[in-house]
C-alpha positions in Angstrom: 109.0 136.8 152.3 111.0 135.7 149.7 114.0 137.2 148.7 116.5 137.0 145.3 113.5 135.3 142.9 113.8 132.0 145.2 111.0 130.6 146.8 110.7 129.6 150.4 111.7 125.6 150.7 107.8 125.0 151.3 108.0 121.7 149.2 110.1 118.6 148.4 108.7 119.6 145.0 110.1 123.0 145.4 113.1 122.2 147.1 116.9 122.1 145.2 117.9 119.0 147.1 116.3 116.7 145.9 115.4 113.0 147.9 118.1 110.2 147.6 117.4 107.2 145.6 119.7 104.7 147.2 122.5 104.9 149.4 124.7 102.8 147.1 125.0 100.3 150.0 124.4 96.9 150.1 121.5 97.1 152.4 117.5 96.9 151.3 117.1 100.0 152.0 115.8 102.6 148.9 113.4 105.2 148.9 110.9 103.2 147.3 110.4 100.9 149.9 110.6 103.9 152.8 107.3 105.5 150.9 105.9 102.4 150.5 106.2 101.6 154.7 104.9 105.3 155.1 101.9 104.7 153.2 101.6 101.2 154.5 101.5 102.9 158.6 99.7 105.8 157.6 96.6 103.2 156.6 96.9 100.7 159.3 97.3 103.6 162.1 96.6 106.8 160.8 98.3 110.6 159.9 97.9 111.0 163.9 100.4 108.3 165.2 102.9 108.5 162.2 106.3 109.5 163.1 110.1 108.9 161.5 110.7 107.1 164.6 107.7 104.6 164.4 108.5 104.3 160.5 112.2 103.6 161.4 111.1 100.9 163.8 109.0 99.0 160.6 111.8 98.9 158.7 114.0 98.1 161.3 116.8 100.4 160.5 117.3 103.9 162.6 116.1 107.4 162.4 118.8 108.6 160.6 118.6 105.6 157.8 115.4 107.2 156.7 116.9 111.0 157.1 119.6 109.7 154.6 117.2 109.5 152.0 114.4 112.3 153.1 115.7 115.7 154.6 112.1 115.9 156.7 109.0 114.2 158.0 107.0 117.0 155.6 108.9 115.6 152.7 108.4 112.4 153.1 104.7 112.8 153.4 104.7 114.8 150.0 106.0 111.8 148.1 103.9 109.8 149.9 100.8 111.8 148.7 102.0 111.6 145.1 102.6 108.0 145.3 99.0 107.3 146.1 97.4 109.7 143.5 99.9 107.3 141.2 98.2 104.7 141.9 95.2 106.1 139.9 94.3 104.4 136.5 94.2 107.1 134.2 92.0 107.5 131.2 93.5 107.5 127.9 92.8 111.3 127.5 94.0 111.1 123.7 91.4 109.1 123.1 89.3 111.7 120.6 86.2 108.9 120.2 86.3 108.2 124.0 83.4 110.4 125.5 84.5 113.0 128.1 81.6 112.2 130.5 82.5 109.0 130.9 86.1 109.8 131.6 85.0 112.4 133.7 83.1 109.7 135.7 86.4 107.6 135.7 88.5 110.0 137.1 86.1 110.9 139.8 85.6 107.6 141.1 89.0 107.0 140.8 89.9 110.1 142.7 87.1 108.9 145.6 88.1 105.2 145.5 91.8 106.5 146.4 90.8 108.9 148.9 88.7 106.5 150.8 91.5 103.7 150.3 93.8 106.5 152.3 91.8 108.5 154.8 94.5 110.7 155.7 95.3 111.8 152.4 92.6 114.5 152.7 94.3 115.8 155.5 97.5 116.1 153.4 96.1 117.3 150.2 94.8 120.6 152.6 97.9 120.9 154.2 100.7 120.5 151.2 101.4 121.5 147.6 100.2 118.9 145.5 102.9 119.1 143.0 104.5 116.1 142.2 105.1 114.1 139.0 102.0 112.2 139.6 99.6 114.6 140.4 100.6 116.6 137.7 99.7 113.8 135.4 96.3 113.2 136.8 95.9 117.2 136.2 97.1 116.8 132.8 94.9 114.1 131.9 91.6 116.3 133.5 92.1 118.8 131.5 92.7 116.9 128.4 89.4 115.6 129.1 87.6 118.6 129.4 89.2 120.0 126.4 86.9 117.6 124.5 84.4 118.6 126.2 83.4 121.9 123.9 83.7 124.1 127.5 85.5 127.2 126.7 89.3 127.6 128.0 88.4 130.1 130.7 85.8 128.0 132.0 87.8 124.7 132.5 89.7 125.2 135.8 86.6 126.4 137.6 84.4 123.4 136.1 87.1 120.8 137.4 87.4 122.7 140.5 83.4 121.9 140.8 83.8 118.1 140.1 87.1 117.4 142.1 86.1 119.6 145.0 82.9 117.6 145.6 84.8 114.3 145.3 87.1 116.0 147.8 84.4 116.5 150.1 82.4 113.4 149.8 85.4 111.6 150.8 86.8 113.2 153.4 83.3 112.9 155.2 83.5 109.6 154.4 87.0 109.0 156.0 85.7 111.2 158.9 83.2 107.9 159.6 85.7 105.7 158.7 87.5 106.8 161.9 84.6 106.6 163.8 84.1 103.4 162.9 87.8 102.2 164.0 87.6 104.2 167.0 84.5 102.3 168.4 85.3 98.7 167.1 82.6 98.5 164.8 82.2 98.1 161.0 79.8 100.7 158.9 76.8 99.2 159.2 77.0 98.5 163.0 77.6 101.6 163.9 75.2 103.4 161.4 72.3 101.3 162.6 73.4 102.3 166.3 73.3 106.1 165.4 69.6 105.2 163.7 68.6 103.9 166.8 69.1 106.7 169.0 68.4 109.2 166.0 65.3 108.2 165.6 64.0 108.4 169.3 64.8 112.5 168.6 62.9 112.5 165.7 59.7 111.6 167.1 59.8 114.3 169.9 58.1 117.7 170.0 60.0 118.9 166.8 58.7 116.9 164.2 61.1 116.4 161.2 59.4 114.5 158.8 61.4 114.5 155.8 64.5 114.0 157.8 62.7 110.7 159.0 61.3 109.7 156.0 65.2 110.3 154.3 66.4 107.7 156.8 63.8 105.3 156.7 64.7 105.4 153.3 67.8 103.7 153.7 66.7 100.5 155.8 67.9 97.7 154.7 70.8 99.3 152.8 74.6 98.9 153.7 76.8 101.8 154.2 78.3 101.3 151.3 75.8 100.8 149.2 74.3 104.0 150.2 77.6 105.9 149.4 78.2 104.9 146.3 74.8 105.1 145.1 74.8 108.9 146.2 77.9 109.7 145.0 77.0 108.0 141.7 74.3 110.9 141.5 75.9 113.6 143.3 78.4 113.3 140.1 75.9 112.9 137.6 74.5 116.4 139.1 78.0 117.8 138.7 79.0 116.6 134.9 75.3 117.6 134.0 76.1 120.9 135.3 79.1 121.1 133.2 77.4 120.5 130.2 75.0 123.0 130.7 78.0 125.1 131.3 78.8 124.2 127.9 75.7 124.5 126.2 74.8 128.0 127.9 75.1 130.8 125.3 77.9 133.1 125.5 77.3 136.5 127.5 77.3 139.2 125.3 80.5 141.4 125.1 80.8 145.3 127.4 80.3 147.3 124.6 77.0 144.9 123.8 74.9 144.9 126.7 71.8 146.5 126.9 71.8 150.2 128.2 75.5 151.0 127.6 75.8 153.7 125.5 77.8 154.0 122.3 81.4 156.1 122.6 
């Protein structure tokens, strides 16, 4: 618990001491180019297999180089999740003739481009605070956008939640794949078509599932990828339509005007 007002050290974006820039040395080295090799291994090799000492061998400097700069392995993850939501184009949420669907629509593909780009960045965005300069300025932007879009204050933060959690979780099954993929040496379509093989020898047993069949037959002759962005493209459309009937709903009456309560 915390004590004296402070809170725990929990974050780099919490914590007083804040990461080096540069050492002043005459050396390469900055911490620029430290998050850029973390985010570089973290693709190629994944969250499991990262470690200071495998990122100090890339650069080719040791351990404590990169300690110089970072004060732990937690931190420098943080600023690696923040560098990669800053690679996000942005809508111009000032915009006030720019409709909000569309931005909407930009921000979630965005959001699902990046998250697909970095499978393990859905396992950091469960495990860490998500505070840094970057992600606060993709939060910013959301909710500039859905000020425009005529939803009422309260409502906002729970209609984001709805679009940006489903993004979240589109992706991260898709990542999920993605590593199953890598793991068996094959690319999407190869190893989707070998899980329709077998698949589909179940399906025509005893226990007849005939929309389930028909749902995959559905998609032959279709890459992967194809398939995923053509679901996603309506799996959003469901979302922002449900935030405009969000919008559009009329308001609930006040306590003291509901039917049945009676007057003081």
């Amino acid at each position: 618990m915390a004590t004296g007002g402070r809170l725990p050290q929990t974050s780099v974006w919490l914590s007083e001491k804040k990461p080096r820039q540069a050492s002043g040395a005459t050396g390469a080295l900055d911490l620029d180019r430290i998050v850029e090799a973390t985010i570089r291994l973290l693709d190629a090799e994944g969250l499991a297999k990262f470690s200071m000492r495998r990122l100090a061998a890339e650069l080719k400097v040791t351990a404590m180089s990169v300690y110089w700069y970072v004060d732990t392995k937690d931190h420098l993850l943080e600023l690696a999740l923040d560098a990669v939501s800053g690679g996000m184009r942005l809508p111009d949420a000032s915009d006030e003739s720019a409709d909000w669907r569309e931005q909407l629509r930009q921000l979630a593909t965005e959001y699902r481009d990046s998250l697909v780009a970095h499978p393990w960045v859905t396992q950091l965005v469960a495990r860490y605070l998500n505070l840094g300069p970057s992600a606060l300025a993709l939060s910013n932007a959301a909710l500039l956008v859905m000020r425009r879009s005529g939803i009422p204050e309260e409502k906002r933060n729970g209609a984001l939640a709805a679009l940006f959690q489903f993004v979240y979780g589109y992706a991260a099954i898709e990542s999920v794949y993605h590593e199953k993929c890598r793991a068996a040496g094959m690319s999407q379509d190869e190893y989707f078509a070998s899980v329709v093989e077998v698949f589909s020898r179940q399906l025509q047993g005893p226990d007849a599932y005939d929309e389930v069949a028909r749902a995959v037959d559905q998609q032959d002759g279709v890459s992967v990828e194809e398939m995923r962005r053509r679901d996603f493209s309506v799996a959003m459309e469901t979302v922002i339509a449900g935030i405009e009937a969000l919008r559009d709903r009329a308001p609930e009456p006040a306590e003291q005007d509901r039917p049945g309560r009676k007057a003081e």
